[in-house]
C-alpha atoms as one frame of an Amber mdcrd trajectory, in Angstrom:
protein
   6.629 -39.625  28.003   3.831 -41.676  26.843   1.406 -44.246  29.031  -1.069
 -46.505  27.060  -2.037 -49.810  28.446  -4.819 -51.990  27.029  -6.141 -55.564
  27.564  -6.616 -57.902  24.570  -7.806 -61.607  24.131  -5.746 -63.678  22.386
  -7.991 -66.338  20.806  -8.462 -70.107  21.303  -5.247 -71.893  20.277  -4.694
 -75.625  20.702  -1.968 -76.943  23.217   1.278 -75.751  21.214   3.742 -73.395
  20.702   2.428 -71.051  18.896   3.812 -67.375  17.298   1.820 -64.400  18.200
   4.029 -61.638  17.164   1.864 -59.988  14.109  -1.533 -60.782  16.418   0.806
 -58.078  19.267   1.817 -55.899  17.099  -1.965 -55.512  15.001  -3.228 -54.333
  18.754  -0.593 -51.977  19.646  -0.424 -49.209  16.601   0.065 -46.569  19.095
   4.151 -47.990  18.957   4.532 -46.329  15.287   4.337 -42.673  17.096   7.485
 -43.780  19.427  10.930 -43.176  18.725  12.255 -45.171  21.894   9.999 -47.559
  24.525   9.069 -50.719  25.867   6.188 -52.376  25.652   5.053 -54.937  28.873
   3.213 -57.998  27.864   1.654 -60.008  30.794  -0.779 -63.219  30.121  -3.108
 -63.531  32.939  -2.962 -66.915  33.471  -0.597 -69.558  35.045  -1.098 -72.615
  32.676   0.322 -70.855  29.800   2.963 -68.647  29.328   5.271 -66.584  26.839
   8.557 -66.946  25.344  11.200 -65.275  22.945  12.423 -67.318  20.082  12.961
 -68.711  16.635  10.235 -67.123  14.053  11.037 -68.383  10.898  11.137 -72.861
  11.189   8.059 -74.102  12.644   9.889 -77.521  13.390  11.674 -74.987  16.502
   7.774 -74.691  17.716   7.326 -78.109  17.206  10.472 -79.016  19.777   9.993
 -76.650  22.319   6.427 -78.621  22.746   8.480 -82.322  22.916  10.448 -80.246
  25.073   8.706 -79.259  27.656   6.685 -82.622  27.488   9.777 -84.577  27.947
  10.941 -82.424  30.838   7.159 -82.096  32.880   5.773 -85.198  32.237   1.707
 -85.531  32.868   0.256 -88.565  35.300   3.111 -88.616  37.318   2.308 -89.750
  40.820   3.557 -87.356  43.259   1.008 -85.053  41.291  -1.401 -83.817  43.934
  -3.925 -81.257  42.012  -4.662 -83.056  39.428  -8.961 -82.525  39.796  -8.293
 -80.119  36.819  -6.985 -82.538  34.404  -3.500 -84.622  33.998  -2.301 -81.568
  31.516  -3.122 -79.237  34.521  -0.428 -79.566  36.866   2.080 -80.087  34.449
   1.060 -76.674  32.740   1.545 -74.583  35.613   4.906 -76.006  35.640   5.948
 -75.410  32.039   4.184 -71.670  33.138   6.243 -70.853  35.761   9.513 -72.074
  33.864   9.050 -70.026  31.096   6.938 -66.770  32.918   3.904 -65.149  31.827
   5.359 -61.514  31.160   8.316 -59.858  28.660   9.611 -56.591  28.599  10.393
 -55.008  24.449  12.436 -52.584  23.047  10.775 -50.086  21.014  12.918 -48.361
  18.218  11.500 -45.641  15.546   8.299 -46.924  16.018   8.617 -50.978  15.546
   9.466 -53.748  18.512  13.404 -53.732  18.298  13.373 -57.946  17.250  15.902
 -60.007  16.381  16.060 -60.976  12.751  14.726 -64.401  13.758  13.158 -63.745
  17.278   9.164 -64.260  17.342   7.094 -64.238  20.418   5.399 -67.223  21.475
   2.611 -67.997  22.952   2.909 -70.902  25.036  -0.141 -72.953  24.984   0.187
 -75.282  27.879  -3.178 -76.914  28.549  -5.044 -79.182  25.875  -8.257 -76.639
  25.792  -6.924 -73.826  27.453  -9.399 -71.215  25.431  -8.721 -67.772  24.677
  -6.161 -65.899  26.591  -5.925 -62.706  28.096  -3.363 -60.310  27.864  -2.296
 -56.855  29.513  -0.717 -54.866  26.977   1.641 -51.763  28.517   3.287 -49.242
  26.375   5.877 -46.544  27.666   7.953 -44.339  25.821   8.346 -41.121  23.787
């Protein structure tokens, strides 16, 4: 049984939905020598967060954002940390809805995907900067 776990930095995106699923898979190689695994991906932060869906219409990316805009709406006045920022709040709350971790098959050496499943990285903030990410692999 294998162990490799590595940090990486995902860079500066702008507030978005955004697919991150070639930018995983350049920093975890070590997957082609696996038959069967997982791989553990946790972003270490709580006003972003990840997600598992559509990879091939951006429009999808596009309507997660209304979304989640529609359903946590910024300025709203029961808000009481706002000192951040009015996209603050609201993006710890689109964070915790979606979670900051996800847990992947590995099969002969590739993440086991869906034909049109893409990870996503959630960008919740309006400058939320580069993002950091613990990377865990396990398998044989």
């Amino acid at each position: 049984m294998t162990w490799i776990q590595k940090e990486i930095t995902l860079k500066d995106r702008p507030r978005g939905f955004h697919l991150i699923t070639k930018e995983i898979e350049m920093n975890i190689p070590e997957i082609k020598n696996l038959s069967m695994g997982l791989v553990h991906l946790h972003l270490k932060h709580t006003s972003a967060s990840l997600s598992l869906n559509e990879n091939a219409d951006p429009d999808v990316r596009t309507d997660m954002e209304s979304i989640f805009n529609n359903l946590v709406k910024e300025d709203a006045p029961y808000y009481i940390h706002t000192f951040e920022g009015s996209d603050d709040m609201p993006a710890h709350a689109k964070s915790s809805l979606l979670g900051a971790e996800m847990t992947l098959p590995v099969t002969e050496g590739r993440l086991n995907l869906g034909t049109w499943q893409g990870i996503y990285l959630c960008e919740h903030r309006n400058h939320g900067g580069a993002r950091h990410m613990v990377i865990t692999i396990q398998g044989k």
